[in-house]
C-alpha positions as CSV (number, residue, x, y, z in Angstrom):
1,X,155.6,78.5,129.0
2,X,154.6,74.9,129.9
3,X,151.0,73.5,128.5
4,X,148.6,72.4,131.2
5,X,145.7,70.6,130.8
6,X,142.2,71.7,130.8
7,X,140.7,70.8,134.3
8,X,138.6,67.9,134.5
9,X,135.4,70.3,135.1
10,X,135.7,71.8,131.1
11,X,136.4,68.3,129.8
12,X,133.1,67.0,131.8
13,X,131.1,70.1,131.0
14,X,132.5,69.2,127.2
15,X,129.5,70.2,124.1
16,X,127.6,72.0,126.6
17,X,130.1,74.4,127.4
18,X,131.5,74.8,123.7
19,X,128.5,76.6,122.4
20,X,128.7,78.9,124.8
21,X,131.7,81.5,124.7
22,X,129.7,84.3,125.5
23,X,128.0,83.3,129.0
24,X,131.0,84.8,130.9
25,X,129.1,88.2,130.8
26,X,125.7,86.7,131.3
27,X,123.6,86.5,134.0
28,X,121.9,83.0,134.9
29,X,118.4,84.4,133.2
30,X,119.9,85.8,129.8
31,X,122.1,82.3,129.5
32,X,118.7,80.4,130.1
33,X,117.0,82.6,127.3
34,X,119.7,82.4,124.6
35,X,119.9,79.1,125.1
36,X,116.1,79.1,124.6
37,X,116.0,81.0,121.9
38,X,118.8,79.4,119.8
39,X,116.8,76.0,120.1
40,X,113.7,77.8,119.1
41,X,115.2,79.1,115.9
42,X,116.6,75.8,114.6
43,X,112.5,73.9,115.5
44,X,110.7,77.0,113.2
45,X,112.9,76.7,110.4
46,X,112.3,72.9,110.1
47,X,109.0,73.4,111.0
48,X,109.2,70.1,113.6
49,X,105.9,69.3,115.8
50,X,105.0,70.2,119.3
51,X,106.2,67.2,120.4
52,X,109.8,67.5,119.9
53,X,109.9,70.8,120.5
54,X,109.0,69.5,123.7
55,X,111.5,66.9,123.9
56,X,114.3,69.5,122.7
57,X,113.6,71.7,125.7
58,X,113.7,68.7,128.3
59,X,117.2,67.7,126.6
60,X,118.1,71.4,127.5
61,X,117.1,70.9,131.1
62,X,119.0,67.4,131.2
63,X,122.6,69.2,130.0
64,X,121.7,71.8,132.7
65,X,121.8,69.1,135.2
66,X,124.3,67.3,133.9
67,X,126.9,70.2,134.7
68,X,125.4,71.3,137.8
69,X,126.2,67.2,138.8
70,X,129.3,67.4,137.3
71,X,130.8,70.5,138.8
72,X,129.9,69.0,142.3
73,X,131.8,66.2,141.8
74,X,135.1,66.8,140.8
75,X,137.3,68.3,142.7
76,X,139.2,71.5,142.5
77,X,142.6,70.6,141.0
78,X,145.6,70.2,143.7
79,X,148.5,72.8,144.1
80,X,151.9,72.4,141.6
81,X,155.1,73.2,143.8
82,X,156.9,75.5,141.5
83,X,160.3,77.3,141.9
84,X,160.5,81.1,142.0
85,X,160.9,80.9,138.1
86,X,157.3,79.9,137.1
87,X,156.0,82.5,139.5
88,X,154.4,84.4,136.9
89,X,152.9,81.9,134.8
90,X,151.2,80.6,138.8
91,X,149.7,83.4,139.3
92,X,148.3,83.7,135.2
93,X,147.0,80.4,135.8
94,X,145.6,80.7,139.3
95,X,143.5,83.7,138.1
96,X,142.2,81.9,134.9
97,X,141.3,78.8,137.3
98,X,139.2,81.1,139.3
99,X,137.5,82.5,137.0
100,X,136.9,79.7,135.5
101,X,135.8,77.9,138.8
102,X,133.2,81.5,139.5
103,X,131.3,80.6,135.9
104,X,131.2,76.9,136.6
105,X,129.7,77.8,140.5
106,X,127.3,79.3,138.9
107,X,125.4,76.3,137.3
108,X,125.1,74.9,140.8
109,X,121.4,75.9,141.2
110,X,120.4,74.5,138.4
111,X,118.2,71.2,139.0
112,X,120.1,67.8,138.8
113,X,117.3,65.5,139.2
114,X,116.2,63.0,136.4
115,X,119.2,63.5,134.4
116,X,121.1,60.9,132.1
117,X,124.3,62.0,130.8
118,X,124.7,59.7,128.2
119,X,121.9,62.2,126.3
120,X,124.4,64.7,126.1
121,X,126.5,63.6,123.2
122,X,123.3,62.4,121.5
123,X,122.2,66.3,122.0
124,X,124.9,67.7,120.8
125,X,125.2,65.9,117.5
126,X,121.8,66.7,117.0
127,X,122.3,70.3,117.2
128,X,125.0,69.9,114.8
129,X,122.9,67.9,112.3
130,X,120.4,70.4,112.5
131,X,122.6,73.1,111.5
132,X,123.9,71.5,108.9
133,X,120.2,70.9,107.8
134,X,119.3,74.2,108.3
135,X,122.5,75.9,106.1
136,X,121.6,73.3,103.4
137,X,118.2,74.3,103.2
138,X,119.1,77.9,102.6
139,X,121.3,77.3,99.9
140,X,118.5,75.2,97.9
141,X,116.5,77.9,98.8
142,X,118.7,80.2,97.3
143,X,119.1,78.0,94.3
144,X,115.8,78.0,93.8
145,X,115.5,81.9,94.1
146,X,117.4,82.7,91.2
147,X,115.4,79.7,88.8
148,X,112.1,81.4,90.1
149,X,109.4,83.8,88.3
150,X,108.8,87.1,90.2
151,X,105.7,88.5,90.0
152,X,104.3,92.1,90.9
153,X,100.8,93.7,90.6
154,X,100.5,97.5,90.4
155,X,99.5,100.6,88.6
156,X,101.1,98.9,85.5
157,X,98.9,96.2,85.5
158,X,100.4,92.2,86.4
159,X,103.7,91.2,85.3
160,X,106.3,88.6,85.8
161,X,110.0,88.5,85.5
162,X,112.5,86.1,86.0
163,X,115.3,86.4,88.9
164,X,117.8,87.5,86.5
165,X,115.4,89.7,84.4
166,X,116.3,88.6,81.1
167,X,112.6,87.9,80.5
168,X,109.6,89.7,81.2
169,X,105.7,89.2,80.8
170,X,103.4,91.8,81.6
171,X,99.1,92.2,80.9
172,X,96.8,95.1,81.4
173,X,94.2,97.0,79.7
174,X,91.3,99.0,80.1
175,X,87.6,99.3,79.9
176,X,85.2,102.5,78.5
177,X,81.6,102.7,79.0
178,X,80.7,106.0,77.2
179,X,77.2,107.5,77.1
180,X,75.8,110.1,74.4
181,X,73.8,112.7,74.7
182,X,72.7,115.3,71.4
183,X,70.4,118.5,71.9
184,X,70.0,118.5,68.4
185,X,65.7,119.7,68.3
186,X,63.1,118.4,66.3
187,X,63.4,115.2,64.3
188,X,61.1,116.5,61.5
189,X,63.6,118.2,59.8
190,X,65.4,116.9,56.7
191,X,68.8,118.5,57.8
192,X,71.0,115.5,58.5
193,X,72.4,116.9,61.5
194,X,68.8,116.2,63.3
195,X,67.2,113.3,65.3
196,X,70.7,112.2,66.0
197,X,70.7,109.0,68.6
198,X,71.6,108.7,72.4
199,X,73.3,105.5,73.1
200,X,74.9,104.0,76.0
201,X,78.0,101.9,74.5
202,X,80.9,100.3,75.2
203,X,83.7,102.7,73.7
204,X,87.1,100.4,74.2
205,X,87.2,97.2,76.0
206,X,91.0,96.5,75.2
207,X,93.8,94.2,76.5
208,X,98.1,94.5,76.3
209,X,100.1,91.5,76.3
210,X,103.5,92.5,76.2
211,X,107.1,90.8,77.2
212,X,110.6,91.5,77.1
213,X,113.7,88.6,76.0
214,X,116.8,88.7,77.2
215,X,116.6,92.4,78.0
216,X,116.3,94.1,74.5
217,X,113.9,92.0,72.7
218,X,110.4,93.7,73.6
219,X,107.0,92.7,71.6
220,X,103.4,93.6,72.2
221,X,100.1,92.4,70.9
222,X,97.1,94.7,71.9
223,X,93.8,93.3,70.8
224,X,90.1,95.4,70.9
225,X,86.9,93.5,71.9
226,X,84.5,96.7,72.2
227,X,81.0,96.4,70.5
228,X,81.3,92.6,70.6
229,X,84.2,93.2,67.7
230,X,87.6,91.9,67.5
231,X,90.3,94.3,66.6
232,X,94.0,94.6,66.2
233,X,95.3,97.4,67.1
234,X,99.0,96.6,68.1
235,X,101.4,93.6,67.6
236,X,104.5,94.8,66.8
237,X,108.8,93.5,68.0
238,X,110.6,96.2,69.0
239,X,114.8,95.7,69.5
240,X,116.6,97.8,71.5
241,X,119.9,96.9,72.0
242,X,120.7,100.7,72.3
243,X,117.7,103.2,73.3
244,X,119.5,105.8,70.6
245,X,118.5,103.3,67.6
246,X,115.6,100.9,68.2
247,X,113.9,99.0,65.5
248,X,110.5,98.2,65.7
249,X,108.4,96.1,63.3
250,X,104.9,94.8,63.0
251,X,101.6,97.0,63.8
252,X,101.8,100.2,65.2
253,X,100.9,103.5,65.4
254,X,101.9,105.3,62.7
255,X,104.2,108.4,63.6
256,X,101.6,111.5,63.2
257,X,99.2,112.9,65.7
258,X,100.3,113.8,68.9
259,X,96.9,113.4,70.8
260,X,96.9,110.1,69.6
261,X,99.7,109.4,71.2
262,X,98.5,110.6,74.2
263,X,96.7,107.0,74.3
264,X,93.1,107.3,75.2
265,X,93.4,106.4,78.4
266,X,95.1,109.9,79.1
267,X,92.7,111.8,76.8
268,X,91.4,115.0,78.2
269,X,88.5,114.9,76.4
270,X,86.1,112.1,75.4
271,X,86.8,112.3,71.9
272,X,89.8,113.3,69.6
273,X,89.9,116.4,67.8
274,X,90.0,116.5,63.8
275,X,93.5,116.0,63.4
276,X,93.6,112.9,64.7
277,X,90.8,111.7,63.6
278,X,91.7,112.4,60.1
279,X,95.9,111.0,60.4
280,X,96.9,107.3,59.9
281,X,96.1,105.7,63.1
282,X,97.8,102.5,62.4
283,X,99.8,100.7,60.0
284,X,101.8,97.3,59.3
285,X,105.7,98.3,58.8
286,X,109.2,98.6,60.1
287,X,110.1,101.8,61.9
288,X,113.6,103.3,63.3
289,X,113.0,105.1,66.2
290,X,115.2,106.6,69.3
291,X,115.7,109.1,72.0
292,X,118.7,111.3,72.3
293,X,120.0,112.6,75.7
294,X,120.6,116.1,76.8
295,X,124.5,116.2,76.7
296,X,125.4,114.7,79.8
297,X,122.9,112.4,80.6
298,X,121.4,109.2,79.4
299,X,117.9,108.5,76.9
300,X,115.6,106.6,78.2
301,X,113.7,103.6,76.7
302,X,109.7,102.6,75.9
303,X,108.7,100.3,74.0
304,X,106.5,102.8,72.6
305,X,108.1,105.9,71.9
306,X,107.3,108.6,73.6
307,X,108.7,112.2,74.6
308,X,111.1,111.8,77.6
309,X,114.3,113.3,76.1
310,X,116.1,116.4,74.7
311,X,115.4,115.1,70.9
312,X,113.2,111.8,69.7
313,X,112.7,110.9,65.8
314,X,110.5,108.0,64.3
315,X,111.5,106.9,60.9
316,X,108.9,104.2,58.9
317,X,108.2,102.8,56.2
318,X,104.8,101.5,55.9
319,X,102.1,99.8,53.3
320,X,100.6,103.0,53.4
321,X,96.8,104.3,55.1
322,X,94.3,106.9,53.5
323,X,92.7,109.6,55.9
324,X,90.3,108.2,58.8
325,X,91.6,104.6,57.8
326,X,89.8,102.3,60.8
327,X,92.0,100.5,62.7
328,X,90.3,97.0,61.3
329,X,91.1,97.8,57.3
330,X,94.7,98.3,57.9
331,X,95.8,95.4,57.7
332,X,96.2,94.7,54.5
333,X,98.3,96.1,51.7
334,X,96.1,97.2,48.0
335,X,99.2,98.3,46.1
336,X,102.1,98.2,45.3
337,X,103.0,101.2,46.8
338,X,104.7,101.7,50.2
339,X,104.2,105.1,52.5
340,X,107.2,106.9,54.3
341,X,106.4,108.3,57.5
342,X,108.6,110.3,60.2
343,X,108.5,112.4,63.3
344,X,111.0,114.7,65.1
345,X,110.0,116.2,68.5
346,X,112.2,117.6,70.8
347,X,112.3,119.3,74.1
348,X,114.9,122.3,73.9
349,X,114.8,123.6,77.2
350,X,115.2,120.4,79.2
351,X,118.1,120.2,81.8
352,X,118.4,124.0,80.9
353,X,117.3,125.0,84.6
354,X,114.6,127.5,83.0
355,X,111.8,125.8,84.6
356,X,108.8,127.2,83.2
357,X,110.6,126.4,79.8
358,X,111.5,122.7,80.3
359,X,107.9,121.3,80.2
360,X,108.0,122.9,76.6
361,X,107.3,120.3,73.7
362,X,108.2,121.0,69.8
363,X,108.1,118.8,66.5
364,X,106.8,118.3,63.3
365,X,105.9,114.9,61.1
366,X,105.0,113.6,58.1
367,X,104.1,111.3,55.3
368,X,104.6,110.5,51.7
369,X,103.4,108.2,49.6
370,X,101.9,107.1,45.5
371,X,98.5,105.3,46.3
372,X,97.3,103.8,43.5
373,X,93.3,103.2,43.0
374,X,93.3,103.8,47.4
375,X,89.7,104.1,49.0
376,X,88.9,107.2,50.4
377,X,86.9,107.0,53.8
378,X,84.2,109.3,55.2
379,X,85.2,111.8,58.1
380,X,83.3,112.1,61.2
381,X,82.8,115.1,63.7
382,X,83.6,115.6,67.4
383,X,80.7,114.0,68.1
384,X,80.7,110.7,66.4
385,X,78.5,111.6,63.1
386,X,79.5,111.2,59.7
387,X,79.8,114.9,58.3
388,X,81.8,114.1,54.4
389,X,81.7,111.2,52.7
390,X,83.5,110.6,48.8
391,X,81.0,109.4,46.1
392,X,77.9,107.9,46.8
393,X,74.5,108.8,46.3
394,X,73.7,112.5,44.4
395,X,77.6,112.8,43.3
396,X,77.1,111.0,40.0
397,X,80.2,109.0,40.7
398,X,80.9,105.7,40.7
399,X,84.2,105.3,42.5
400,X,86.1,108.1,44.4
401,X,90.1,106.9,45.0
402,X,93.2,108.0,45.5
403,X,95.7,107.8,43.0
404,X,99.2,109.9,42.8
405,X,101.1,111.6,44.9
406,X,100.2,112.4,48.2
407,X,102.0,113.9,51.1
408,X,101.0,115.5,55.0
409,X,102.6,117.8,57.1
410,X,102.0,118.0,60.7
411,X,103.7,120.7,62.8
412,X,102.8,120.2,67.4
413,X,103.9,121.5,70.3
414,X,103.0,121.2,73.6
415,X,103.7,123.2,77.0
416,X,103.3,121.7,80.3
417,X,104.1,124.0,83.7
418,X,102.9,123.3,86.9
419,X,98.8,122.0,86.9
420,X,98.6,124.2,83.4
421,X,98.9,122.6,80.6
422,X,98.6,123.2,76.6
423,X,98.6,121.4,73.5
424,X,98.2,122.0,69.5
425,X,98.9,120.5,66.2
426,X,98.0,121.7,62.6
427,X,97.4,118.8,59.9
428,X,97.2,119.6,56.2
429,X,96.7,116.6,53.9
430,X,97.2,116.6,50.5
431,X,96.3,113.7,47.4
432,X,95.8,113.3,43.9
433,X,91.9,112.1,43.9
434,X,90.7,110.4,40.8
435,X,86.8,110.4,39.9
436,X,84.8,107.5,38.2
437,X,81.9,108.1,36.1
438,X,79.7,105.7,34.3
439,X,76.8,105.4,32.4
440,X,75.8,102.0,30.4
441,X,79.3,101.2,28.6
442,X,80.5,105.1,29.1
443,X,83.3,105.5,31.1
444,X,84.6,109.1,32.2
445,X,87.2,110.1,34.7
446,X,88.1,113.3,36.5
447,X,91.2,114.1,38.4
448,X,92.4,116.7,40.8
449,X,93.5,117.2,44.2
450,X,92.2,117.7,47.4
451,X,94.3,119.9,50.0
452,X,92.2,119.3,53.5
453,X,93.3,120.9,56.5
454,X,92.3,120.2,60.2
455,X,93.5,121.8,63.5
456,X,93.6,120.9,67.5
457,X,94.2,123.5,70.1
458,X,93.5,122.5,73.9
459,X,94.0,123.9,77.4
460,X,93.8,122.4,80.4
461,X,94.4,123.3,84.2
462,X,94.8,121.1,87.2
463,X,92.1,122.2,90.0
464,X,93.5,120.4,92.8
465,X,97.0,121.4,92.4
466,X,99.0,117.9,90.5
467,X,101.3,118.2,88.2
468,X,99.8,118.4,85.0
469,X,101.8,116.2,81.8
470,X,101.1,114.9,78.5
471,X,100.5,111.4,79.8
472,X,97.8,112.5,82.2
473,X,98.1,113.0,86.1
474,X,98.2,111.0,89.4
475,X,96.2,112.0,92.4
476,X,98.3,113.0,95.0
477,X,95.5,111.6,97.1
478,X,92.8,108.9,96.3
479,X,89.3,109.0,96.3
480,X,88.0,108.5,100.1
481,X,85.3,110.6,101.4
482,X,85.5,109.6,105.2
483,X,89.1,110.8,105.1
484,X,88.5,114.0,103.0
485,X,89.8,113.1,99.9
486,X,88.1,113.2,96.5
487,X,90.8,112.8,94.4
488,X,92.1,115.3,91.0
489,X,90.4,117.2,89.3
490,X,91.5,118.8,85.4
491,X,88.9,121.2,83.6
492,X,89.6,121.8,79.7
493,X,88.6,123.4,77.3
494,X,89.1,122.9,73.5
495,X,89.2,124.2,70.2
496,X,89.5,121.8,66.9
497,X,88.3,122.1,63.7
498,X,88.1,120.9,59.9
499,X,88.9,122.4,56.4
500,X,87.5,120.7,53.3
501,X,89.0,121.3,49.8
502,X,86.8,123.3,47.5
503,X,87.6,120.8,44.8
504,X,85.6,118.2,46.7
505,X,82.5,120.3,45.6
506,X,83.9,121.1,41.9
507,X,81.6,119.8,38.9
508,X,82.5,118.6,36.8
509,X,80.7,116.4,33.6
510,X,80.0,112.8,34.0
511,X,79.8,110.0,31.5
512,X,75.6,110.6,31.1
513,X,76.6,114.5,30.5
514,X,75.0,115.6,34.0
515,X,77.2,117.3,36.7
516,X,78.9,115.1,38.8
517,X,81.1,115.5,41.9
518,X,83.5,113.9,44.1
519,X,81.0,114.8,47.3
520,X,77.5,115.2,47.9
521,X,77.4,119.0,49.2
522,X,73.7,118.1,50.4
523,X,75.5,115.6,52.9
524,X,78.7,116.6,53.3
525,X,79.6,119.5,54.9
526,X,82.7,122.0,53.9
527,X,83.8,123.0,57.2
528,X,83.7,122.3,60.9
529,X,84.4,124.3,64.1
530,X,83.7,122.9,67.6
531,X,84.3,124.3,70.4
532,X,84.2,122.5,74.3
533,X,84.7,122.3,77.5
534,X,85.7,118.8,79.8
535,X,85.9,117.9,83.1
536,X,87.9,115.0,84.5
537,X,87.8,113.7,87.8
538,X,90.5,110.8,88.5
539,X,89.3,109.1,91.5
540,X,92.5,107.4,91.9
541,X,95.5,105.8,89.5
542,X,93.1,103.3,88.1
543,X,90.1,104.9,87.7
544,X,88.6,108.0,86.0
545,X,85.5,109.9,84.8
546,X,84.9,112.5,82.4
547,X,82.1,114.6,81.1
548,X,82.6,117.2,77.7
549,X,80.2,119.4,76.1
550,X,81.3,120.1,72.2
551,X,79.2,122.7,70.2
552,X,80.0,122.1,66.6
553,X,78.9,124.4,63.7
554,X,79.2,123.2,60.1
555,X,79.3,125.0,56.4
556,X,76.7,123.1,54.1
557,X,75.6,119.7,54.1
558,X,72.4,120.9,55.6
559,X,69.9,118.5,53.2
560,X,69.4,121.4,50.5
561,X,71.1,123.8,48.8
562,X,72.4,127.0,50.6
563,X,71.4,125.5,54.0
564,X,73.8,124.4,56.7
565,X,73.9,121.1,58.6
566,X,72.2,121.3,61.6
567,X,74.8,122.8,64.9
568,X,75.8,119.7,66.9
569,X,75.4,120.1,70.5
570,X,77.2,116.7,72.1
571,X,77.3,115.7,75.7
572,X,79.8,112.4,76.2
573,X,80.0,111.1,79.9
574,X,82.6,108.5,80.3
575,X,83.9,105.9,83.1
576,X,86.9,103.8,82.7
577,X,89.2,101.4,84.8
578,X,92.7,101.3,83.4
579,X,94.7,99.0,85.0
């Protein structure tokens, strides 16, 4: 097959027509507004002015003209004389000429007037530039992407991430404004459980700085500023290079209570019951901790552990805490001595397919540990009241420690099922205690131990249908009255109580030959049972209130022997923002 040239009328209509493969199915209009369009696209993304946006569009009209002009003047291309062998290839080309010369007829109406054609190569380099400028642009862009922090604000509080995720920076916190209320009748009473305060305070007022490097590499620092105090509560590196074996070192919770690791955001009630009150809260150390999968599928990771999989343990070695240590004195070793401390909780009916079973919760934890000369601190009840206290005044003591062997065992379950949900743990604590008497330049000392027990059992029940869980619930609609929504709703109820030794009550004779013993039984009472009820209303995933009634009664420490401390009747209202 002989080549032919292109007809003069595609070599005139040159750039303009180039750009344009797909106007042979178009009608004048649609070719007008793709052509439109196009130009459009290339002035937004470099974001030129009005003005040559203007001048853009009149260069459009001028290459309009230009082939309108052009097509009238050349003429059609004459006839080839051929012999009857290029027959075939005559009448190929004679159709592709007219169909060419149809497309180019129709440019005819389009305005000629005003037009220089020495714009159009100028246009079309332009265009071509412009591309080029545009593509380059993108890639920078994209360049720039992957260098660039992301950040995101949610539920979770504010974090940022690079592109590639191999760091991570995250802050949130929380804020609880608690107000007290005690029935607790006249104040003319010596009993010590009478004429008890109201206060409006602020309860927590805590923030969490936490980050992640290079993916396995997380650390947290979780500072207190409630009652215009500064505490420590967390700050702690965790490596996780596998989520079976995780090491974590710093401060941290200590692996005990369950309800305290609830967090107290997610607290059903107001206040912790006796158990967790009375267990390490936290301590400086190095722990081993991880999360094994149900055969078949994959653990999951926290930075905190918590109870996602089939089994999770905790094993740590700490400086070591007394009962009811605050947060703000554990800082700092006082021996020599180091506490072990470990957890293994398990959920054996998950992936089984027996749902009501799979939301069930079992473990058991523990300490050990030699204090040597370790302070003892008081205990309070349920409702914030100090109800047993170690030495001080009418014991006939002058120091109260722990010294020897000590260990605590600390069996929990839970079981969650639809919007029920329940929850216990059993703490017994047990520690050689030795007693300090003196008089003048006479020493004396008494030893024994002291075998305390303490005990949590709650109940709780969705009212507006969620899904009740161990790390609270989320609304499945917010708080908005005009649309009929008022949020969840989870009553409780609640009962926990306290055991004290019999030993703490024991006389025994002190250096100036009186009795003495290791607590005042005048002031501190030998048992507790409270019993309550709670109401929680979560507005939405940030915010919640909750009101609890606790009715505690106590054995002794009523201000004289024989007599009881005086029932404690607590109401707690709370409001919080956890973001």
């Amino acid at each position: 097959m002989r080549l032919r040239k292109l007809p003069p009328l595609m070599i005139a209509a040159g750039p303009a027509l180039v750009h344009a493969p797909e106007t042979f199915s178009m009608t004048m209009e649609e070719r007008m507004q793709a052509m439109e369009q196009r130009m459009l696209q290339l002035e937004n993304k470099l974001e030129k002015s009005e003005q040559e946006n203007a001048d853009l569009k009149l260069k459009l009209a001028a290459t309009q003209k230009l082939v309108a002009a052009t097509a009238a003047a050349v003429p059609k291309p004459a006839k080839v004389e051929t012999g009857p062998s290029d027959q075939a290839e005559k009448a190929a080309q004679a159709r592709a000429d007219k169909e060419l010369e149809s497309w180019i007829s129709s440019f005819q109406q389009w305005p000629t007037e005003g037009f220089d054609p020495n714009k159009v190569t100028e246009l079309h380099e332009r265009v071509t530039n412009l591309e080029k400028t545009t593509e380059a642009q993108k890639a920078a862009a994209e360049e720039k992407a992957k260098k660039s922090a992301l950040t995101e604000i949610g539920d979770r509080g504010i974090a940022w991430s690079s592109a590639d995720g191999n760091y991570k920076l995250a802050l949130r916190g929380y804020l609880q404004a608690d107000f007290r209320t005690f029935f607790d009748g006249s104040n003319k009473t010596r009993n010590p459980g009478s004429d008890l305060t109201d206060s409006a305070l602020i309860r927590r007022a805590r923030l969490t700085l936490e980050g992640q490097l290079f993916k396995w590499v997380d650390w947290r620092v979780s500072p207190d500023f409630a009652n215009s105090q500064l505490q420590l509560f967390d700050a702690f590196i965790d490596a996780h290079y596998i989520p079976e074996a995780a090491l974590q070192v710093g401060k941290m919770r200590v692996p005990m209570s369950l309800e305290r690791y609830k967090t107290a955001t997610n607290l059903d009630f107001v206040e912790r019951g006796y158990p967790a009150q009375i267990a390490p809260n936290r301590d400086v150390g190095a722990m081993l901790h991880g999360q094994i999968g149900y055969p078949g599928y994959k653990p999951h990771y926290s930075i905190q552990p918590v109870f996602r999989d089939w089994i999770s343990y905790e094993f740590g070695w700490f400086n070591g805490t007394g009962d009811s240590t605050p947060v703000g004195q554990s800082d700092v070793e006082v021996d020599q001595e180091k506490d072990i401390a470990a957890r293994v909780f398990s959920h054996p009916f998950l992936k089984s397919g027996i749902e009501p079973l799979e939301g069930l919760g079992i473990g058991v934890a523990g300490t050990w540990g030699n204090p040597i000369n370790q302070t003892l601190n008081k205990l309070i009840s349920v409702g914030q009241q100090t109800i047993f206290n170690y030495g001080g005044s009418g014991t006939n003591t002058s120091a109260v420690v722990a010294n020897g062997n000590a260990y605590r065992y600390y069996p929990q379950a839970y079981w969650y099922y639809g919007p029920f949900g329940l929850l216990g743990e059993y703490l017994w604590t047990n520690h050689r205690v030795l007693a300090t008497s003196t008089s003048g330049s006479k020493s004396t000392s008494y030893e024994t131990r002291m075998d305390n027990r303490a005990w949590n059992l709650e109940a709780t029940y969705v009212l507006t249908g969620e899904r009740d869980g161990f790390f609270g619930i989320k609304p499945q609609n917010n708080f908005d009255p005009l649309a009929g929504n008022w949020g969840a709703f989870v009553l409780a109820g609640r009962w926990t109580g306290l055991a004290i030794d019999s030993h703490a009550f024991e006389p025994f004779t002190g250096a100036n030959g009186r009795s003495a013993t290791l607590a005042n039984p005048l002031t501190s009472v030998s048992s507790a049972n409270s019993w309550g009820v709670a109401l929680n209303w979560y507005l939405n995933p940030f915010m919640k209130m909750q009101t609890d009634y606790n009715n505690t009664y106590f054995q002794g420490g009523g201000g004289s022997n024989g007599e009881n401390r005086r029932q404690e009747q607590a109401w707690f209202t709370r409001f919080q923002i956890a973001y």
